[in-house]
N, C-alpha and C positions, 0 to 999 in steps of 0.2 A: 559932602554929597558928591556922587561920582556921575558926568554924564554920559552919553553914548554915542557910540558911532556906530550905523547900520551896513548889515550888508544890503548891497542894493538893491531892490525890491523885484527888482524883474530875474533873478536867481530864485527867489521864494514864491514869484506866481503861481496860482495853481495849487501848491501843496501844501498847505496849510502849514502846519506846527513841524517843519520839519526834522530841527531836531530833536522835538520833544518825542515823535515815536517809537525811539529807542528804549524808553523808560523801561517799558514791560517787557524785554528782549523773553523769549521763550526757550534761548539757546547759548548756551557756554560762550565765549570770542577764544577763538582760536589764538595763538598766540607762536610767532618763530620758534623752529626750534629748538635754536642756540640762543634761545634768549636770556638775558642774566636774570638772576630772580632774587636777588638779594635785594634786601629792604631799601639801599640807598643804590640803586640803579634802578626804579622804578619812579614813575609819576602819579599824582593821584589825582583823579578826575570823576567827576562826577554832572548829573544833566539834570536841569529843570527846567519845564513847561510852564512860563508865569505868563503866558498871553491869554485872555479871558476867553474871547471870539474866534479863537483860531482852533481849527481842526486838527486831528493826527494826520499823521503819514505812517507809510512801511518804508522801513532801513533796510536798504544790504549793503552789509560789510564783508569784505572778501581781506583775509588774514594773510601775508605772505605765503607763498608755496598752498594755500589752500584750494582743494580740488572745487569748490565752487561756493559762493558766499553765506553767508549766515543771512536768515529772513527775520526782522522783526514788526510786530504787528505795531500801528499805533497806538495812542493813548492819550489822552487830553488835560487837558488844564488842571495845575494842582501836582502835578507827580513833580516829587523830586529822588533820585537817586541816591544810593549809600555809594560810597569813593569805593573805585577799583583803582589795585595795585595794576600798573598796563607796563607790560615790558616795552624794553626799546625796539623797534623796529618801524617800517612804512607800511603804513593800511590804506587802502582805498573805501570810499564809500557811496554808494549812489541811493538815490530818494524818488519813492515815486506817491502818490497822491493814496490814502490807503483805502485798498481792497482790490488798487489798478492792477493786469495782470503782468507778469514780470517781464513781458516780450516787450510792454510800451516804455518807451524814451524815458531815461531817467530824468527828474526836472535839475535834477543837482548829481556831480557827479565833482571826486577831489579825490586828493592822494595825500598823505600825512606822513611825515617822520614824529614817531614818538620820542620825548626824549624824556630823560630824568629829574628828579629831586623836587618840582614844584607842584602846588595844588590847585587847581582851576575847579568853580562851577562854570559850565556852559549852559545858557540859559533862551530859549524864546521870550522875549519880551512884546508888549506895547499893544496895541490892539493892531487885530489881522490886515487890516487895510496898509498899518505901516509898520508890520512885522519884521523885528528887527531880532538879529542871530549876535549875543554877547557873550563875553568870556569876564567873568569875576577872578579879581587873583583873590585866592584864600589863604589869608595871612592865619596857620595854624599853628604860630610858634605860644609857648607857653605864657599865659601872662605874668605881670609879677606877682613874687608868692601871695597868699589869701587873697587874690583877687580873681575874678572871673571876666570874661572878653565876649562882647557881645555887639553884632551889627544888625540893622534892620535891613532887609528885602523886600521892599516895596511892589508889590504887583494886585493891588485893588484900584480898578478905574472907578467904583464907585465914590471911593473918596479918593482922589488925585491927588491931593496934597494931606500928610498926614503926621499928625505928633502923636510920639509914641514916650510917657512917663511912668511910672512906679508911684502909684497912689502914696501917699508919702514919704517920697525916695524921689531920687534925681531924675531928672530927664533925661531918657535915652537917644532921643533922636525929636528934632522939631522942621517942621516941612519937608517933611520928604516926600519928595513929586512921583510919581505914578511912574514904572520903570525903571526906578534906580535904586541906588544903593549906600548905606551909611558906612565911614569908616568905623573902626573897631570902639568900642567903649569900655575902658576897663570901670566895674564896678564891684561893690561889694557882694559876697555870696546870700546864698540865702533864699527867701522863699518870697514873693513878690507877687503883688494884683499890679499890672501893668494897663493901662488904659489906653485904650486906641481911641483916637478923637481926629475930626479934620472938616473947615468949614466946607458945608452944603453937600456931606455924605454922610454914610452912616457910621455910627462907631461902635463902641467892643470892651470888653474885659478880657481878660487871661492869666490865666493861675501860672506861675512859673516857678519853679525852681533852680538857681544858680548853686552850679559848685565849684571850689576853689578848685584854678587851675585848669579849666576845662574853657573852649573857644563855642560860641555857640552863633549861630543865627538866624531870625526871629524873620519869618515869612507872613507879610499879610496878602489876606486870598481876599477874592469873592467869594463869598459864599453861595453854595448852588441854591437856596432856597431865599435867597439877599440875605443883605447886610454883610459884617465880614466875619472872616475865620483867621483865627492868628496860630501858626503853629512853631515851636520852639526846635528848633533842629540841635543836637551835640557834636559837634564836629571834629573835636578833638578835646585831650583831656591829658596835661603836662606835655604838651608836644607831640604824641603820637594821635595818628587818625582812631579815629570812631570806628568800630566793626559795623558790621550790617545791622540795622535796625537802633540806630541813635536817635530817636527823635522822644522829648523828654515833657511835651505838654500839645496839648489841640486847641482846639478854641473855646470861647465862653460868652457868656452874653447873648449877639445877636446873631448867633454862629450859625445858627440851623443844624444842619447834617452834621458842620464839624468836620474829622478824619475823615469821616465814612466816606463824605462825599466825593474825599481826594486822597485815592491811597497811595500809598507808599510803595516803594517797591525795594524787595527785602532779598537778601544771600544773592545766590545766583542771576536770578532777572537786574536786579541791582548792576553787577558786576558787567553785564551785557550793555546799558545803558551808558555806564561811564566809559565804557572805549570806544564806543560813537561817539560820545561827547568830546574824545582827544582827536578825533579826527576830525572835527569839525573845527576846533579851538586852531589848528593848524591851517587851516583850510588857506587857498591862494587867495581869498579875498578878506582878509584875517580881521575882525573888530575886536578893541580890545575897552575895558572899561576906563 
């Protein structure tokens, strides 16, 4: 289990979930344009919003040589992003409270060099009080053959400390504390009831499916109507990323809403989301997991 280091609280005053507002970007990211765009000169990045209590924000990102920045609206708890390809180049990005109007003071404002070959989620964590800005490295290399690779991402405060097993099958993860994060697990493939359990919160089922050679990882929510929602992300599959729209199971049990409650953001809004995510991952006051 991996733990965190925060950016310092008085940069996120104010503006709730700041990087999680990018999820829903409404608009393309501009990108240099001499930029290379071959598959191994790019980085893959991608943003999630796992802080329960924390509000959206609106991003602006402004693209090299761009005549004035891209506006995105916020969005809340639960979104996670599909990975954009981000060319190399320096992006600016600034953050204000969302619905502020764009003349007022940005609360965050950073410059980023994008560079190549690695996979980050960037993530809002922890509750709003001690709202913390992290960066996941995502190890999307293949696993070994018939096997499949699988971490958990813990973001339910109602059960803080959580074990996560395969009704008779192996245990995939045990106590994992509220905000963080499991190393990889390689396991068998296959079709799996996983049980979400953890003393003095609520727990869960979920129906999964594992396929050989594919990297996946396993997000627990609050559920918007209580208890939790477990959702199955595919991240990659023999080494290459996931296209837009990988996500391979929702929740069960005492899930409520489930998906519905936390959706997803798919092709292009996607694609907007993770290159605010790379500038953030860069950012001068840089957390890493």
């Amino acid at each position: 289990m991996h733990t965190l280091r925060t950016v310092p609280r008085r940069l996120l005053a104010g503006s709730g979930a700041l990087l999680l507002g990018t999820a829903l970007a409404t608009a393309a990211i501009p990108v240099p344009a001499n930029a290379a765009t071959g598959a191994d000169t790019v980085g893959y990045v991608r943003l999630a919003h796992l802080s329960p209590d924390t509000p959206a924000v609106d991003v602006y990102l402004a693209a090299p040589g761009a005549a004035k920045p891209q506006v995105f609206p916020g969005v809340g708890y639960g979104v996670v992003s599909d990975y954009l390809e981000l060319a190399p180049g320096r992006y600016a990005v600034a953050m204000r409270e969302a619905g502020a109007p764009a003349s007022d003071p940005p609360v965050l404002t950073t410059e980023v060099a994008v560079t190549s070959g690695d996979a980050f989620t960037v993530a809002g964590v922890g509750r709003h009080a001690d709202l913390g800005l992290r960066v996941l490295n995502d190890d999307l290399s293949a696993p070994t053959d018939g096997r499949a690779k699988v971490r958990v991402i813990q973001a339910s405060v109602r059960t803080p400390v959580l074990d996560v097993a395969a009704a008779d099958g192996p245990m995939i993860a045990d106590g994992v504390q509220f905000a963080t994060t499991t190393d990889y697990q390689q396991v068998e493939p296959g079709s799996w009831r996983l049980k979400l359990t953890g003393a003095g919160g609520p727990s869960t089922d979920a129906e999964v499916r594992l396929t050989g050679g594919a990297v996946y990882s396993l997000l627990v929510l609050d559920a918007k109507q209580g208890g939790l929602t477990a959702e199955l992300r595919r991240d990659a599959e023999g080494g290459t990323v996931v296209p837009a729209g990988g996500v391979d199971t929702g929740a069960g049990g005492t899930a409520g809403a489930g998906l519905d409650a936390y959706p997803l953001v798919a092709g292009g809004l996607a694609a907007a989301a993770g290159a605010v995510a790379l500038l953030l991952w860069r950012r001068r006051r840089r957390t890493t997991w």
